[in-house]
C-alpha positions in Angstrom: 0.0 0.0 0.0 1.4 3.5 -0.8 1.3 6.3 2.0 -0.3 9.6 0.4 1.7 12.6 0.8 0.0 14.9 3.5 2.9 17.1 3.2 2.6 20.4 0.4 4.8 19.7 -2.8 8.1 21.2 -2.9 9.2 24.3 -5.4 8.4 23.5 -9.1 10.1 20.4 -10.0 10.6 18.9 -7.2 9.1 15.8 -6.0 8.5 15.5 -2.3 9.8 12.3 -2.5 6.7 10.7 -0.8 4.8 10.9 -4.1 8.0 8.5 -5.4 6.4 6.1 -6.6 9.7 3.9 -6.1 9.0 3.1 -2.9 6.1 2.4 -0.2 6.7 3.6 3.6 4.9 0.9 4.9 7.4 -2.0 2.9 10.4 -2.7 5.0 12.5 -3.0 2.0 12.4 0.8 1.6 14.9 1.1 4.5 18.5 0.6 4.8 18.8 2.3 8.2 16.9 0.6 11.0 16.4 0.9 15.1 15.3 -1.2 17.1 12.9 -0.6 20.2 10.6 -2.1 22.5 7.4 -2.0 24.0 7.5 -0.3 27.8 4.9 -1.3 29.9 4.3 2.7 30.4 4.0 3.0 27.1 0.1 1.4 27.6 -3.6 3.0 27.6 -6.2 2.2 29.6 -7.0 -0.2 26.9 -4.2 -2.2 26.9 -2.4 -1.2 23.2 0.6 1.3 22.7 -1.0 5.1 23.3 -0.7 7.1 20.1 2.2 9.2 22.0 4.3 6.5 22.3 4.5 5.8 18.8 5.8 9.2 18.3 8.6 8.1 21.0 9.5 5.2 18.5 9.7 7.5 15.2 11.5 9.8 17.3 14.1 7.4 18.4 14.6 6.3 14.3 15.1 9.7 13.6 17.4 10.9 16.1 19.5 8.1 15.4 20.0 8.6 11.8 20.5 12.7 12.7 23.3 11.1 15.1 24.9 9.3 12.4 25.5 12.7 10.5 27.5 13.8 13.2 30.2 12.0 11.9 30.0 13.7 8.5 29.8 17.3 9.5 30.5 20.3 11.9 27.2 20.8 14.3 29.0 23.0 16.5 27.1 25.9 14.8 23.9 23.7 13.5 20.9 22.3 15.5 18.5 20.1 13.8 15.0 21.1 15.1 11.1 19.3 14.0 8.7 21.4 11.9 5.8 19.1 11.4 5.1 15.1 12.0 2.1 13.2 10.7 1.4 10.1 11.8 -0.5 7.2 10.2 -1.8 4.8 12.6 -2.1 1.3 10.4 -2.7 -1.2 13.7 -2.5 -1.5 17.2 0.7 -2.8 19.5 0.4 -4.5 22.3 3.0 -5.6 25.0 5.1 -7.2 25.4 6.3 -7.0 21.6 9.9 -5.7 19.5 9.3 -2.9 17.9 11.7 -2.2 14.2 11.9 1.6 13.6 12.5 2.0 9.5 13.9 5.7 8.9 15.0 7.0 5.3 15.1 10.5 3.7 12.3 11.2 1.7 13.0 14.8 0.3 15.9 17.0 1.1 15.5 20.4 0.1 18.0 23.6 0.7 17.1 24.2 4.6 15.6 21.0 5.6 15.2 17.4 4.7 11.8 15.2 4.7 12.2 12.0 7.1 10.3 8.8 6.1 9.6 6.3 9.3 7.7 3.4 9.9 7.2 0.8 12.7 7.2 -2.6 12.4 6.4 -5.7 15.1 7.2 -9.1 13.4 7.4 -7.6 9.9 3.9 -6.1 9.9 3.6 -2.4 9.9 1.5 -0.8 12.4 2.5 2.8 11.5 3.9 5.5 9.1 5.5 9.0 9.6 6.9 11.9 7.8 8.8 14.6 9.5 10.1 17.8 8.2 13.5 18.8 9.7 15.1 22.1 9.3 18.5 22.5 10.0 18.7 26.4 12.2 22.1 28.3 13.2 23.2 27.8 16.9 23.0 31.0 17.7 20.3 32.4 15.0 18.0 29.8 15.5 17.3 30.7 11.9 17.2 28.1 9.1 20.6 27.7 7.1 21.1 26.1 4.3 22.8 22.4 4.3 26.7 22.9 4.2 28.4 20.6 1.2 29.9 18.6 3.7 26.6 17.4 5.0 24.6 17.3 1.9 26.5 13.8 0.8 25.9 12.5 3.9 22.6 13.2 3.6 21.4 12.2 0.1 23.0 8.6 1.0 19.9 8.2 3.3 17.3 9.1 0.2 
């Protein structure tokens, strides 16, 4: 099944990368980097599945460790990497005790910020889909700046 793109196309010409029709967020072979995680018995509801907040937990923990593993390939002394917008698409309820699989891949990566592709899967089933906008912002600004060339490989490896 393909995920829509609820995110707004990019300038003229160029595709968000969701409407790719290449690959499908909820297939695990569209991701090379992975995380794993697991179910916290906090992480319940009343009702006894995984509350829609933790399941932003899990994407976050994908994405954070592909940002950490751009460390490597430029300066961030002067660069923070902060969240513009999320949406989430819950496909099926987890339950605990369970192994949760974060999928993460770049989507779109644009001048300022990059489009993060995410989706969680429990015994190769996917239960949800996410795309993130992250904008990379001056230390001291907080003002988006464009991606230096020494990050910008580093970056279109994860597309």
């Amino acid at each position: 099944m393909s995920v829509p793109n609820p995110l707004p196309p990019g300038p003229a010409g160029v595709p968000t990368g969701a409407d790719d029709p290449s690959f499908d967020l909820a297939d695990a072979a569209s991701y090379r980097f992975w995380t794993d995680e697991h179910v916290r018995f906090n992480d319940l509801d009343p009702v006894g599945h995984v509350n829609n907040n933790a399941f932003g937990v899990y994407f976050e923990s994908g994405r954070v460790a592909l940002h950490q593993s751009l460390r490597t390939a430029g300066d961030f002394r002067r660069h923070a990497i902060v969240m513009r917008k999320i949406t989430i698409d819950y496909l099926a309820e987890i339950t605990y005790p369970n192994a949760v699989r974060v999928g993460t891949r770049l989507v779109r990566l644009g001048r300022t910020s990059w489009t993060t592709g995410c989706a969680l899967f429990v015994d190769g089933r996917c239960h949800a889909t996410a795309l993130s906008v992250s904008v990379l912002v001056d230390a001291g600004s907080h003002r988006p700046t464009p991606i230096p060339d020494d990050l910008r490989p580093a970056l279109e490896g994860f597309l």
